[in-house]
C-alpha positions as CSV (number, residue, x, y, z in Angstrom):
1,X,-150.3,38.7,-40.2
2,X,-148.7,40.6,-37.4
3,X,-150.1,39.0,-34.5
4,X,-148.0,41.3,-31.9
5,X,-151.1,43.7,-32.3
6,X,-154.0,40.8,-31.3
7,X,-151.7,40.3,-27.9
8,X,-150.6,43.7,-26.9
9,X,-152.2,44.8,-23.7
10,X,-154.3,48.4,-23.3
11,X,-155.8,50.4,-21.3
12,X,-159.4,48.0,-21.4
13,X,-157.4,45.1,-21.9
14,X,-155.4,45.3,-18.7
15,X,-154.2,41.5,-18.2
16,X,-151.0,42.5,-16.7
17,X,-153.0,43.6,-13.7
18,X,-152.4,41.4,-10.6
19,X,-156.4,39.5,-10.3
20,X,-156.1,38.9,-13.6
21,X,-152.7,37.7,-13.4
22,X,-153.4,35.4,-10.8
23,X,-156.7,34.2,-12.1
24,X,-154.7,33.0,-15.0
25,X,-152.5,31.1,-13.0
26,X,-154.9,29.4,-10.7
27,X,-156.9,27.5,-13.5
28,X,-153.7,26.9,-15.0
29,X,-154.6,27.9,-18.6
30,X,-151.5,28.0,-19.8
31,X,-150.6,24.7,-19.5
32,X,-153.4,24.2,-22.1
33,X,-152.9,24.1,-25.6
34,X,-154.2,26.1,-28.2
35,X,-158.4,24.7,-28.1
36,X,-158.3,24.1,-24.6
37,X,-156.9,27.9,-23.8
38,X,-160.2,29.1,-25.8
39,X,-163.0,26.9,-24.2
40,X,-161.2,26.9,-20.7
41,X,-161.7,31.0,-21.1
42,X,-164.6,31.2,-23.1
43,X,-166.3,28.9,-20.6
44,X,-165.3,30.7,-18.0
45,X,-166.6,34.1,-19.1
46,X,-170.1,32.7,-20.1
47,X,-171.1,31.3,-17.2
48,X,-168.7,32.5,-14.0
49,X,-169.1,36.1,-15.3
50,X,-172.9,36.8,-14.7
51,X,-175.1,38.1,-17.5
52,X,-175.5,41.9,-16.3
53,X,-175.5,45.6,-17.2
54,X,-172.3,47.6,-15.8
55,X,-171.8,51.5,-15.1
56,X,-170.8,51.6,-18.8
57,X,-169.4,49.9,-22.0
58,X,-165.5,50.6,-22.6
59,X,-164.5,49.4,-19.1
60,X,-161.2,47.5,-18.3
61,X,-161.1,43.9,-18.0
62,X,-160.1,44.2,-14.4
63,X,-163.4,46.4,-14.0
64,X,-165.4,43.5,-15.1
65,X,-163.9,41.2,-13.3
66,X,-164.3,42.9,-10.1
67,X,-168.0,43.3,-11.1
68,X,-168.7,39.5,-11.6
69,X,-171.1,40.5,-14.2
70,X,-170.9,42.2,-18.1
71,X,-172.9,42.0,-21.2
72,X,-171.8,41.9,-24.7
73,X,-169.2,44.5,-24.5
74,X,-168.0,44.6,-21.3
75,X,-167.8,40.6,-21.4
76,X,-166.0,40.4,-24.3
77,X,-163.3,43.2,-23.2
78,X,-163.0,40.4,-20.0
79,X,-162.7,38.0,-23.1
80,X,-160.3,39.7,-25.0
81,X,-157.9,40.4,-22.2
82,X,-157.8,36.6,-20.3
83,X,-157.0,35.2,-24.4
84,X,-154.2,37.8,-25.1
85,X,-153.3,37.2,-21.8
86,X,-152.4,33.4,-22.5
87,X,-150.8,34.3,-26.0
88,X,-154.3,33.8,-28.0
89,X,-154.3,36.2,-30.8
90,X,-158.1,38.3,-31.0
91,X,-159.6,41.3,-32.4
92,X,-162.7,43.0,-31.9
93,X,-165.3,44.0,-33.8
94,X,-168.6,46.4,-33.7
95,X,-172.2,47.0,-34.2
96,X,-175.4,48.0,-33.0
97,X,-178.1,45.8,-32.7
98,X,-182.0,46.5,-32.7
99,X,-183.0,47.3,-29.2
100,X,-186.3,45.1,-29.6
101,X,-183.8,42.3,-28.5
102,X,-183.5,43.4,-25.1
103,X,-187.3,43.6,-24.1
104,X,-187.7,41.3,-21.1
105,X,-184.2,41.4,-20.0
106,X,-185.0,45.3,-19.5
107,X,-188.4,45.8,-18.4
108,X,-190.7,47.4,-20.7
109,X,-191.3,50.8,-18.4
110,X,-186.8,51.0,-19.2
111,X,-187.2,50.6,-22.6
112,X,-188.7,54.0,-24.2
113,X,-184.9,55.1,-22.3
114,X,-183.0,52.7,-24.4
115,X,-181.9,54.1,-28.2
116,X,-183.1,52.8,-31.2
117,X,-179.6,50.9,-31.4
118,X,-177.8,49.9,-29.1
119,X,-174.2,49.7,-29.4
120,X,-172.4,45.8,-29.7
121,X,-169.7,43.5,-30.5
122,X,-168.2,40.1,-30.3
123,X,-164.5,39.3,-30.2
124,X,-162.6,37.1,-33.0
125,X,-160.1,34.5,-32.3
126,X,-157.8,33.7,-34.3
127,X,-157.3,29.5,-34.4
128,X,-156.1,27.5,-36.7
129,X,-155.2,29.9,-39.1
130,X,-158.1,31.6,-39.2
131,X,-160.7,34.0,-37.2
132,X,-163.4,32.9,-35.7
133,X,-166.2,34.8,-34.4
134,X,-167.7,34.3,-30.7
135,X,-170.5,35.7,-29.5
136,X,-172.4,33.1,-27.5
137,X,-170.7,33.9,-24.1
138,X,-172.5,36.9,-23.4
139,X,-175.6,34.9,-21.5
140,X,-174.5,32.7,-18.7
141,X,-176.1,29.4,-18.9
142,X,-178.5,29.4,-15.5
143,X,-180.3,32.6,-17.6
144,X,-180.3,31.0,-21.0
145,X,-182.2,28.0,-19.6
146,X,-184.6,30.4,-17.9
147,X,-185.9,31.5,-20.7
148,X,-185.4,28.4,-22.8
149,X,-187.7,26.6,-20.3
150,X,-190.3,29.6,-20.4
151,X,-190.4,29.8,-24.2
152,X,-189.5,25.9,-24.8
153,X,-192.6,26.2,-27.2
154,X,-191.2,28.1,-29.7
155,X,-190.0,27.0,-33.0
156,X,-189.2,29.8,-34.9
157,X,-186.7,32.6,-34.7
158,X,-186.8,34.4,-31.2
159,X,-185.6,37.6,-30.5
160,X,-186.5,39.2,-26.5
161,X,-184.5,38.9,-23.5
162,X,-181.2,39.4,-24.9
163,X,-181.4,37.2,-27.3
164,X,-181.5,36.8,-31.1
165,X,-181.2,33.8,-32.6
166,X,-182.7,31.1,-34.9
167,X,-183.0,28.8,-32.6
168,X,-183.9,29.1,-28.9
169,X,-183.2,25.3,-28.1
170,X,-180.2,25.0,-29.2
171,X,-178.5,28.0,-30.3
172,X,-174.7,27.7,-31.2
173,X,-173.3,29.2,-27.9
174,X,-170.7,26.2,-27.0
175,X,-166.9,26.4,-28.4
176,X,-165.9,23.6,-31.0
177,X,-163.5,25.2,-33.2
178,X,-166.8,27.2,-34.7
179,X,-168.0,31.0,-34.3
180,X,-170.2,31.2,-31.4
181,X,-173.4,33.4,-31.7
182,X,-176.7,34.6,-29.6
183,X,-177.6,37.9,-30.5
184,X,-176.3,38.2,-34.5
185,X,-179.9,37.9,-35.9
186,X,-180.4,41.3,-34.3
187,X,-177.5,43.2,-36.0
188,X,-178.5,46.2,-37.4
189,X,-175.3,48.0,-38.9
190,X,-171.9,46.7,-38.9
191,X,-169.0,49.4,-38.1
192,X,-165.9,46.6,-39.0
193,X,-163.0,45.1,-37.1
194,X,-160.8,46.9,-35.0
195,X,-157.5,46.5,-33.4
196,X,-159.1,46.5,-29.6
197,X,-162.3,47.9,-27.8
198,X,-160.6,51.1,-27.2
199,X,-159.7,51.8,-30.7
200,X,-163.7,51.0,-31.5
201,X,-164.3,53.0,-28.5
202,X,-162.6,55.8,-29.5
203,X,-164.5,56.2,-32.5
204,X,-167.5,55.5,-32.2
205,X,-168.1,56.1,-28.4
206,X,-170.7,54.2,-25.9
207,X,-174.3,53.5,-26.0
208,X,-176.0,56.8,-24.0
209,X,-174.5,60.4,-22.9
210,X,-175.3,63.5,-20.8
211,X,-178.5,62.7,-18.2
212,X,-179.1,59.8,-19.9
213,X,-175.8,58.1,-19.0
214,X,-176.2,59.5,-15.7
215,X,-179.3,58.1,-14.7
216,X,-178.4,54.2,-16.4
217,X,-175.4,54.4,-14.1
218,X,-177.0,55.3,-10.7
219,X,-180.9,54.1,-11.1
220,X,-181.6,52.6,-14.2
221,X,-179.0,49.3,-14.7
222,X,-179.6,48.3,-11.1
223,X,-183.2,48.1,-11.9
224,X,-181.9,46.2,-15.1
225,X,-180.1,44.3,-13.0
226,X,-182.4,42.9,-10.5
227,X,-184.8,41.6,-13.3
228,X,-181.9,39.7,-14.6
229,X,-181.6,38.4,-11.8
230,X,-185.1,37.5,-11.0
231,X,-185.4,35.9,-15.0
232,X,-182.3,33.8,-13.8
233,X,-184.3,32.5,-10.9
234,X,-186.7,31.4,-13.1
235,X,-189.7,33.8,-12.4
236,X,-190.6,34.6,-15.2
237,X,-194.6,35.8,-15.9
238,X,-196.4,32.5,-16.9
239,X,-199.0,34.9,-17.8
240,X,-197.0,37.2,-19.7
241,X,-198.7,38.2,-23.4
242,X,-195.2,39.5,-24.9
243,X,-194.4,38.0,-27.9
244,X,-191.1,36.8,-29.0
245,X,-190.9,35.0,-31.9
246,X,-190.3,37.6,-34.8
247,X,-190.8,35.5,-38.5
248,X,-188.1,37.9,-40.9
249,X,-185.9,39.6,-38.4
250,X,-184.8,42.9,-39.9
């Protein structure tokens, strides 16, 4: 394997850049080895980087960063770039995912804006001389537990509020060695691995255009935003009549 092309850095995965630089060098995560480098940084962008929605998808890392906040593209670009940046070897790779997995993490008046599919990915790792698959950093903790606590009932599969998965308790979102995972039971098509985000990028483009894109990036994501924010705060509707659990997930 030519793992030159799993470190390089480009234009989204900017690690070079000065913050990031220096965040790198302030936790000291390259004294780690190996196992620690991937759950110091895979920690770090679960829960210190904010569940959230940007301006848009293929966004550098340093864009993130700067932001605080991402979701599952924009967090894992963040990903990508801190792990090439401390000589871990990762790839990306793409999908779209049923948008019935964001209701409640986008209020339902947003969603008849949202396409059919939305656009996703996780990032791969490559450890021990193999890839592994993580996806289980896009929700930071405090907003996982929100809705764990609200739906703490449930049993079977969930899918809502950003999250698909078998189950809500305990899904496998901490690093061990093992793929990582939160929203793959929503996976609708699968569009393969690619070199980096921008290569995937490139092709296949982001999730809205023309008016559409416009009005997510100036009205629609900061509404978005603030009921993240407000599920994260645990105020979520105890009355609410939304149901999550779905039984055979397409």
């Amino acid at each position: 394997m030519n793992k030159n092309k799993y470190l390089a850095q480009t234009k989204l995965l900017d690690f070079n850049t000065n913050k990031i630089q220096q965040l790198i060098g302030d936790r000291g995560w390259n004294t780690l080895n190996p196992y620690l480098k991937i759950q110091a940084v895979y920690s770090y962008v679960r829960d210190e980087i904010k569940f959230g929605y940007n301006d848009d998808d293929n966004i550098s890392a340093s864009h993130v960063l700067n932001d605080g906040y991402g979701q599952c593209n924009t967090k894992g670009i963040l990903l990508m770039a801190l792990l090439r940046g401390i000589g871990i070897p990762c790839r990306f790779h793409g999908f779209t995912i049923f948008n019935e997995l964001q209701k409640g993490a986008i209020p339902e008046y947003i969603m008849p804006l949202a396409p059919a599919e939305i656009v996703h990915s996780w990032v791969e790792v490559y450890y021990n001389g193999g890839w592994i698959e993580l996806e289980g950093f896009i929700l930071d903790q405090p907003y996982l537990s929100a809705v764990q606590n609200k739906y703490s009932h449930i049993k079977a599969d969930f899918s809502g509020y950003g999250i698909a998965t078998k189950c809500l308790s305990n899904p496998p979102i901490n690093w061990s060695g093992k793929s990582t995972y939160i929203q793959s039971e929503g996976i609708a098509h699968d569009f393969g691995i690619f070199d980096s985000p921008d290569d995937f990028f490139t092709q296949h483009g982001s999730n809205l255009s023309g008016i559409k894109r416009l009005l997510y990036k100036y009205l629609v994501r900061h509404l978005m935003n603030r009921n993240v924010t407000l599920i994260r705060k645990s105020t979520l509707s105890k009355s609410s009549n939304h149901k999550y659990v779905v039984k055979n997930m397409p």
